[in-house]
C-alpha positions in Angstrom: 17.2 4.9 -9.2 20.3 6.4 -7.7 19.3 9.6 -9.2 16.1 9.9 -7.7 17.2 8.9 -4.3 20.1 11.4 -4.4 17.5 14.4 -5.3 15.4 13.2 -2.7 18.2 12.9 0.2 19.0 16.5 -1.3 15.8 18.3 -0.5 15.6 16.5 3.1 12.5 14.6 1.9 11.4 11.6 4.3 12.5 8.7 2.3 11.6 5.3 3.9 11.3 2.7 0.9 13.3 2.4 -1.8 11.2 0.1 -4.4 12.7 -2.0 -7.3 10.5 -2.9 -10.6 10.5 -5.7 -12.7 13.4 -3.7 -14.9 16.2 -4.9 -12.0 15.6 -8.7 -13.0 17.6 -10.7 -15.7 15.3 -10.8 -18.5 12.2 -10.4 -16.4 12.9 -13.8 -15.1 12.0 -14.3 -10.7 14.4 -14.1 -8.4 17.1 -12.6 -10.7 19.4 -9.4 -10.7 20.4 -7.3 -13.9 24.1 -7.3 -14.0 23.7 -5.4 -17.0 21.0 -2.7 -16.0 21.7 -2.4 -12.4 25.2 -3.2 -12.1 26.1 -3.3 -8.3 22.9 -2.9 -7.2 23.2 -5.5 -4.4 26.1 -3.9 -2.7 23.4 -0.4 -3.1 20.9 -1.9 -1.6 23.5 -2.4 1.5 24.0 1.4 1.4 20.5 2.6 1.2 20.1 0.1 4.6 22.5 1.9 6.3 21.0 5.3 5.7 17.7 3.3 7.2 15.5 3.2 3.7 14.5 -0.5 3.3 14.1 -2.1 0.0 11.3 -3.8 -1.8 11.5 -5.4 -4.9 9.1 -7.0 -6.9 7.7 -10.7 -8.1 5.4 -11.8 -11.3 3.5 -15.3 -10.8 4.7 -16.1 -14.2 7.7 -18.9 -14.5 9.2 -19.2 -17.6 9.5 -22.7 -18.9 11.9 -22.4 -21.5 15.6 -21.4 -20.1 18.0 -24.4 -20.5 17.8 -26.9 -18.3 19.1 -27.0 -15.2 19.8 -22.9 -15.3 17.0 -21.7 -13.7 16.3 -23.0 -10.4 12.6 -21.4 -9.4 11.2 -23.9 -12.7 13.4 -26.6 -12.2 12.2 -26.6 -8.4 8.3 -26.1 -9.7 8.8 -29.5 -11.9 10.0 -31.2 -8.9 7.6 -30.0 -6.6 4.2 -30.5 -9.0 3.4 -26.9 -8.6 2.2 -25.6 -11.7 -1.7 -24.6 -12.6 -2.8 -27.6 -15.1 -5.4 -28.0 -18.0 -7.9 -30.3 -18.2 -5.4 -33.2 -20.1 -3.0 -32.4 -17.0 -0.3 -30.4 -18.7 1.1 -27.1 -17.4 -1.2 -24.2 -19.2 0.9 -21.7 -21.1 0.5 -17.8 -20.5 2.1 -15.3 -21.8 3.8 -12.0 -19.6 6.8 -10.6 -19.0 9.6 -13.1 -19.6 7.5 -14.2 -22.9 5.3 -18.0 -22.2 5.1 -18.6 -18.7 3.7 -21.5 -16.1 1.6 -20.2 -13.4 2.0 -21.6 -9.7 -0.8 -23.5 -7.7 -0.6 -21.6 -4.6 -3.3 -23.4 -3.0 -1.4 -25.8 -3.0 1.1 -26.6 0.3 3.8 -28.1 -2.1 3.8 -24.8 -3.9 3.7 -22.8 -0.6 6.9 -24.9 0.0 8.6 -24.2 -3.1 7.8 -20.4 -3.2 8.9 -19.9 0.7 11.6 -21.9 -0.7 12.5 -19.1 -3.0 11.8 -15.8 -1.1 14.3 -17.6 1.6 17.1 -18.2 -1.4 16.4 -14.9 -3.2 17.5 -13.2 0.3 21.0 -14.3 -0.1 21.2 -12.1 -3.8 19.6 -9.4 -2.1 18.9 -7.9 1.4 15.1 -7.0 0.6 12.9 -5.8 3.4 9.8 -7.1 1.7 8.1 -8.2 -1.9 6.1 -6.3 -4.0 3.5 -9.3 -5.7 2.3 -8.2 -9.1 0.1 -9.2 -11.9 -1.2 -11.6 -9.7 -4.5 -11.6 -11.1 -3.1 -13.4 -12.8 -2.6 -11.3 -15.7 -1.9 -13.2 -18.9 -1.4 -11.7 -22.3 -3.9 -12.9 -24.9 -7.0 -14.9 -24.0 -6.3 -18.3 -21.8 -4.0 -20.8 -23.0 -1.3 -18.9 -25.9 -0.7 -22.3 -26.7 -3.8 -24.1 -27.1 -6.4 -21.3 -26.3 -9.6 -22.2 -24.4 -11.9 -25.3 -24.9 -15.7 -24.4 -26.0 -17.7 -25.6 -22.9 -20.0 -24.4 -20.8 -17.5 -23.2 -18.4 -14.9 -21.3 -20.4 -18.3 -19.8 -22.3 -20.9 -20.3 -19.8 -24.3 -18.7 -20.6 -24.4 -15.9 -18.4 -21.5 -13.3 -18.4 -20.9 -10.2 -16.6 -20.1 -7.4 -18.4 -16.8 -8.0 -20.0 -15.3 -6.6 -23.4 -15.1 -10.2 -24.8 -14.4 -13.7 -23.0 -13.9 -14.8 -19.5 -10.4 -15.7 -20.2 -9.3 -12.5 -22.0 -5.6 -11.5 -20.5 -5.9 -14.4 -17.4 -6.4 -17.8 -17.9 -8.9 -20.4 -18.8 -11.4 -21.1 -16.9 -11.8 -24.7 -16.9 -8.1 -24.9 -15.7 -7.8 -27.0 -12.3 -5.9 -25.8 -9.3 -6.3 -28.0 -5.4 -9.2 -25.7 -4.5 -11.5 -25.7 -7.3 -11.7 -24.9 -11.3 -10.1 -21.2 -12.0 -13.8 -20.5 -13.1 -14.5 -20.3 -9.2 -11.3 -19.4 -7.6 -10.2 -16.9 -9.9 -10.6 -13.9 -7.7 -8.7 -15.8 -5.1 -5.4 -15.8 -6.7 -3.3 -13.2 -5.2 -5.2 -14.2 -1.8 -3.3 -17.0 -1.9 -0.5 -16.0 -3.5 0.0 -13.3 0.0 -0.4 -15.3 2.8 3.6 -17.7 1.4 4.6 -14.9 0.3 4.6 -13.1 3.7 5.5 -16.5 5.6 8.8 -16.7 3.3 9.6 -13.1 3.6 9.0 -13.6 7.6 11.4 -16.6 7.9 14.0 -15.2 5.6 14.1 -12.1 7.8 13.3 -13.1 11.4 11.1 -10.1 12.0 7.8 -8.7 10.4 8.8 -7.7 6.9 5.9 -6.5 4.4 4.3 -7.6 1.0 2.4 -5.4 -1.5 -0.2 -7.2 -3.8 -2.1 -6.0 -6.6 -4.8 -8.8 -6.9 -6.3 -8.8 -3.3 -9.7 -10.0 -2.2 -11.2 -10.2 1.5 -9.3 -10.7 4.1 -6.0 -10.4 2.1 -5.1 -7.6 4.4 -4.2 -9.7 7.1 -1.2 -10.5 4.9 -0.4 -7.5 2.7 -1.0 -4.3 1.9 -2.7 -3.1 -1.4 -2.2 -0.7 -4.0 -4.7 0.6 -6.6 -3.3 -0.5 -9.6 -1.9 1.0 -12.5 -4.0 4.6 -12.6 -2.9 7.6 -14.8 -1.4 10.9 -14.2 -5.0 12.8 -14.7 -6.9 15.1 -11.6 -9.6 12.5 -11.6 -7.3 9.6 -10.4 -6.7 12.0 -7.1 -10.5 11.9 -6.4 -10.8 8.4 -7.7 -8.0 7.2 -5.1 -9.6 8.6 -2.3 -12.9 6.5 -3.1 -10.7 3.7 -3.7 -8.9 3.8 -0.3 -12.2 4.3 1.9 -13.6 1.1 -0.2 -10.8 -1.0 0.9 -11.0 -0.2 4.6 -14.1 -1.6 4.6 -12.9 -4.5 3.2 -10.7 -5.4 6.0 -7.4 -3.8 3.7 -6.6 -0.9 5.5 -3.1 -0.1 4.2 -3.7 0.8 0.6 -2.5 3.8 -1.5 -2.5 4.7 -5.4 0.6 5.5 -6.9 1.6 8.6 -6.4 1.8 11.2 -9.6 0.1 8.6 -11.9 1.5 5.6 -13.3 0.2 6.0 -17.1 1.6 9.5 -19.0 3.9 12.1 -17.8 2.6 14.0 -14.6 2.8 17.8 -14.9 4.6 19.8 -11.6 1.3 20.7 -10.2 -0.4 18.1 -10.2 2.6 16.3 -9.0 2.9 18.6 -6.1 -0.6 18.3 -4.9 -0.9 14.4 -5.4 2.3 14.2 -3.0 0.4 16.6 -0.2 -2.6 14.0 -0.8 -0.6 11.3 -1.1 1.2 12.0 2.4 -1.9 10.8 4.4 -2.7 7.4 2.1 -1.8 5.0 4.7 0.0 3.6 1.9 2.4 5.8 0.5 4.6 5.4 -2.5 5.2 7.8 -6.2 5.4 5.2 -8.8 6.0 5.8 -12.3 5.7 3.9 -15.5 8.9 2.5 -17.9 9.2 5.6 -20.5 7.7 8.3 -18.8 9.2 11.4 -17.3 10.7 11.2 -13.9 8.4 12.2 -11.3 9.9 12.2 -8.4 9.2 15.3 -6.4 13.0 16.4 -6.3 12.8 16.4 -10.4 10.8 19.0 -10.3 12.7 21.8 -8.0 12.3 23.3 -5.2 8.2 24.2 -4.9 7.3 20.6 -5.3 10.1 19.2 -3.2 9.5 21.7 -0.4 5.7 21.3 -0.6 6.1 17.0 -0.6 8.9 17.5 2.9 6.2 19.5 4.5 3.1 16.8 3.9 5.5 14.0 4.6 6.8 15.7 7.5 3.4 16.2 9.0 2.8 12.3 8.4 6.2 11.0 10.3 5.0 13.4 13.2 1.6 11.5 12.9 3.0 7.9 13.1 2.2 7.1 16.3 -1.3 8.2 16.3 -1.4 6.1 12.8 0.1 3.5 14.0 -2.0 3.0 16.9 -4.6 3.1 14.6 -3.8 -0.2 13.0 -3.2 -1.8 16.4 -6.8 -0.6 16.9 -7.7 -2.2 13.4 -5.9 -5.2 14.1 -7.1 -6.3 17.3 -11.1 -4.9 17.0 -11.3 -4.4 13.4 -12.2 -0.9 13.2 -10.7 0.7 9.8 -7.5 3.1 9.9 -9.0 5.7 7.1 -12.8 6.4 7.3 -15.6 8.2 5.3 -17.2 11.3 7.2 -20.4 9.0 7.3 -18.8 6.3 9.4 -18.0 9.0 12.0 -21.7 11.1 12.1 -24.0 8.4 10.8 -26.9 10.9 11.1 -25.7 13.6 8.7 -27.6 13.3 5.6 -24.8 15.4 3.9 -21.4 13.6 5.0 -23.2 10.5 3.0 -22.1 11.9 -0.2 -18.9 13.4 0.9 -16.1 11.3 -1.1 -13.3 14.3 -1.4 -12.5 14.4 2.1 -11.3 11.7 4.7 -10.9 11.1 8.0 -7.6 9.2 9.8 -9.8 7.0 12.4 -11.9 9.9 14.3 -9.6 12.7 15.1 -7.8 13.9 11.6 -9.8 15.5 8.7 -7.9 15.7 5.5 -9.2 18.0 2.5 -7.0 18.2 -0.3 -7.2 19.8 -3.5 -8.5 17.8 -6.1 -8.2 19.8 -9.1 -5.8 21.6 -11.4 -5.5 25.7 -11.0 -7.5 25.7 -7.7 -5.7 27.9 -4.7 -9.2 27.3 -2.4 -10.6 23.9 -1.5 -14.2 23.6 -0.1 -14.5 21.7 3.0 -17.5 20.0 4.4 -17.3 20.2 8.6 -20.1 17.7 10.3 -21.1 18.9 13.6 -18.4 18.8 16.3 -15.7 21.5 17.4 -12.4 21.4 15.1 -9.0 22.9 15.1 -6.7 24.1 12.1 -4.0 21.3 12.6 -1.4 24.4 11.7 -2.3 27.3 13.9 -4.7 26.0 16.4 -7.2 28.0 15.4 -10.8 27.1 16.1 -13.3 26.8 13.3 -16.6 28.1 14.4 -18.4 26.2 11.1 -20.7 23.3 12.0 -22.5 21.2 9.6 -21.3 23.4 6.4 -19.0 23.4 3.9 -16.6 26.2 3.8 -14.1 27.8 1.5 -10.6 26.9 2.5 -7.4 28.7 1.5 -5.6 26.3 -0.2 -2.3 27.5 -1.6 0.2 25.3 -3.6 2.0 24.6 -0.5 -0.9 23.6 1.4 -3.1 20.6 2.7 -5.4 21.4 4.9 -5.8 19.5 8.3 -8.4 19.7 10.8 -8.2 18.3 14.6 -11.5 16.3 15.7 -12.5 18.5 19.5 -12.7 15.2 22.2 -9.6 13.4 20.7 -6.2 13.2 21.8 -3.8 13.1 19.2 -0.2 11.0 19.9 2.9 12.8 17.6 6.6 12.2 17.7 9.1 14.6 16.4 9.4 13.7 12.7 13.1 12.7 11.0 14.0 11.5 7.1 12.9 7.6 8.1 10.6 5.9 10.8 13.7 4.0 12.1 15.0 7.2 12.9 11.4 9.1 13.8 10.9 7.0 16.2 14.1 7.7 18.2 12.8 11.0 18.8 10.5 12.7 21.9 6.5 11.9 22.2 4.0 15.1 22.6 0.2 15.1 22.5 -2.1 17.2 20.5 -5.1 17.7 22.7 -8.0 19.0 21.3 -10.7 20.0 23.2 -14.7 18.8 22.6 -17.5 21.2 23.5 -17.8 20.0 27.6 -13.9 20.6 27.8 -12.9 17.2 27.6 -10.8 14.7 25.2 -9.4 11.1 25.0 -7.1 9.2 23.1 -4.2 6.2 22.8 -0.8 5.5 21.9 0.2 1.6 20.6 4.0 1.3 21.3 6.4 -1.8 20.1 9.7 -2.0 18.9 8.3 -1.8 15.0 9.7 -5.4 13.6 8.9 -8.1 15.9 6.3 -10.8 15.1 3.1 -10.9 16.8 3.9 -7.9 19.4 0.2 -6.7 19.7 -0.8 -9.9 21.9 3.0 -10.6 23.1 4.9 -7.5 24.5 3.7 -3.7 23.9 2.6 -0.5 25.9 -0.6 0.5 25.2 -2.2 4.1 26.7 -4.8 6.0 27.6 -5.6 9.5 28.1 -8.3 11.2 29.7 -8.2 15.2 29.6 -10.7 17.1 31.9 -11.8 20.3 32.1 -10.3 20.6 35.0 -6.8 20.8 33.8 -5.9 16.9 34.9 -4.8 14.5 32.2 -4.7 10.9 33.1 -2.9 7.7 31.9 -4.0 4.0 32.1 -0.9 2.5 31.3 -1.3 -1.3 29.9 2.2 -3.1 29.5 2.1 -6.6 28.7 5.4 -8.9 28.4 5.3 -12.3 28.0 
């Protein structure tokens, strides 16, 4: 970790989260440090604060039930609050994950919600986390169902009709017929890390005093309310950098618009280039994080030298100048819905072509992103619907209209494009958003065909609760042709 960070800070690279995986606990057990693996790593987290990178660690669903008792508080604390799922006779059922045979929390249940907020609040006190990281939340189980007594023969642990699995229903996740408050498992299944979010972020809140975050990898509608989203454990392969793209559109329309995939690949060793241009893509996910897989090869960018540390500054650096016009897009999403990153479709409706275009994205109407998708390639071809647009870089306006066009595209290059009509919010980039956004405001205006553009800039201080219906600035701009840019200035401070 420390080495990583260090080549990072090295090469100048915006560095905002620091993450910790399920290798800093105490024998993969909840709400545990490593003494042995990461010795001191409370009193680094402490450091890393004061540079302004937050850090988020991670939690498993799984409690192990078999530590001596009275030494491990999260199970002792589930027995006395009733939390854990149950099989049909009423015992706890037994999974199988991380820390070896596990319980599994209720979290529909408000005694669990207790005992988990319970938790986060505790687990502050061993370390200054800015957020929790929710995983295998599925939940993932090793094995099929119960490890213990596996799963009954009925109709609803082997009903008659079965999508199309491998083998059983309950094959790595529990069994069906297992009760929870809100239903069998066989129909609340899918709502698992839904309701594992919503505590998890109400702890994290009330052990903080301000916003805080939570990352889940089970999600299901409406979970983006609560958390953000990543796409799972994906390999270092050229198709996962198309695949992610799909993957992030899909989950903006499913009302979770801050989702990412991790960075580089999770699965096998990533190779420089593909490294290098996953970063550049990776830059405008609105979720952005490299994450890499026990074992492999470091990956991140600073390992590799100079051409893949310089290229991953220069995309990130474009982002952090971009925050406020991304950030106003979530006000946007959070108080009408609209989604933060959008298909080409959404945008011209009418074009017959942008319907198939999945390689390309948009950031809400005004930013067109084409990256390179595949290994060796030093051009990109780029699909441009019919309105005016402007190379982010140089200015330069593209005379193409409803075509796709060859696009220089060398290793240290993603290619932007400015939306004509839309006014664009920047700020001048630094190494963290705590620090970015100390810095001067400018506008990108971008011109439509009549000579005209509009846009909008959401402003709050970035960690109080609730501050997009309680106290913000919210702007417009209206650009003429005749040279007059106006402001409607909405302040509201209650």
């Amino acid at each position: 970790m420390k080495a990583a960070v260090k080549r990072t800070a090295e090469y100048g690279i915006p560095h905002d989260v620091q993450y910790g995986d399920i290798d800093i606990m105490e024998r993969a057990l909840d709400f545990t440090i490593s003494k042995k693996n990461f010795p001191g790593l409370p009193e680094y987290v402490k450091e890393l604060k004061h540079k302004g990178i937050k850090f988020i660690t991670i939690l498993d669903p799984g409690i192990s039930p078999h530590e001596p008792s009275g030494s491990y508080r999260p199970f002792d604390l589930g027995n006395d609050f009733d939390v854990w799922i149950r099989r049909p006779d009423g015992t706890p059922t037994v999974g199988k994950v991380w820390p070896g045979d596990t319980y599994f929390p209720d979290y529909s249940k408000n005694s669990t919600r207790n005992w988990w907020m319970t938790l986060i609040k505790e687990f502050k006190d061993l370390i200054d986390y800015d957020g929790l990281w929710i995983d295998m939340n599925e939940p993932a189980s090793w094995g099929v169902g119960d490890v213990e007594q596996g799963c009954a023969k009925n109709n609803i642990n082997n009903p008659p009709y079965l999508p199309g699995i491998k083998n059983e229903l309950a094959d790595f996740t529990l069994c069906p017929d297992v009760s929870q408050e809100f239903g069998l498992h066989y129909n609340t299944h899918s709502l698992y890390g839904w309701s594992e979010s919503e505590p998890t972020l109400a702890g994290v809140r009330e052990a903080l005093g301000k916003r805080g975050a939570v990352l889940t990898r089970s999600s299901y509608l409406g979970v983006g309310k609560w958390a953000a989203h990543w796409l799972g454990d994906n390999f270092s392969r050229w198709s996962n950098l198309h695949y992610s793209i799909i993957g992030m559109l899909q989950f903006n329309h499913f009302g979770i618009p801050f989702v990412g995939s991790d960075i580089c690949g999770f699965f096998e060793d990533a190779t420089a280039e593909i490294c290098q241009r996953w970063q550049q893509l990776g830059a405008f996910y609105t979720f952005s994080r490299n994450h890499n897989a026990l074992g492999n090869r470091d990956q991140d960018p600073g390992f590799f030298g100079p051409e893949v540390a310089n290229a991953t500054r220069e995309a990130l650096l474009v982002r952090y100048t971009l925050l406020p016009y991304l950030y106003t897009l979530f006000y946007l999403h959070t108080t009408q819905g609209s989604t933060v990153v959008r298909a080409l479709w959404h945008e011209f409706p009418s074009d017959e072509i942008a319907l198939g275009i999945d390689r390309q994205f948009l950031w809400g109407s005004g930013l067109l992103i084409t990256p390179v998708l595949d290994e060796g390639h030093l051009h990109v071809t780029g699909y441009f619907p019919d309105a005016r647009w402007f190379d982010y870089f140089t200015g330069a306006d593209l005379s193409s209209r409803k075509e796709s066009v060859s696009l220089n595209a060398p290793l240290d290059v993603i290619n932007l494009h400015v939306r004509g009509g839309v006014i664009v919010p920047t700020q001048e980039p630094a190494i963290n958003t705590e620090l970015s956004r100390k810095n001067l405001f400018g506008l990108i205006i971008a011109l439509d065909d009549a000579g005209n553009a509009t846009g909008s800039l959401y402003i709050d201080d970035g960690d109080s609760i609730g501050t997009c219906y309680i106290s913000f600035f919210f702007l417009l701009f209206l650009y003429q042709i005749k040279l007059v840019l106006k402001l409607a200035v909405v302040e509201v401070s209650l």
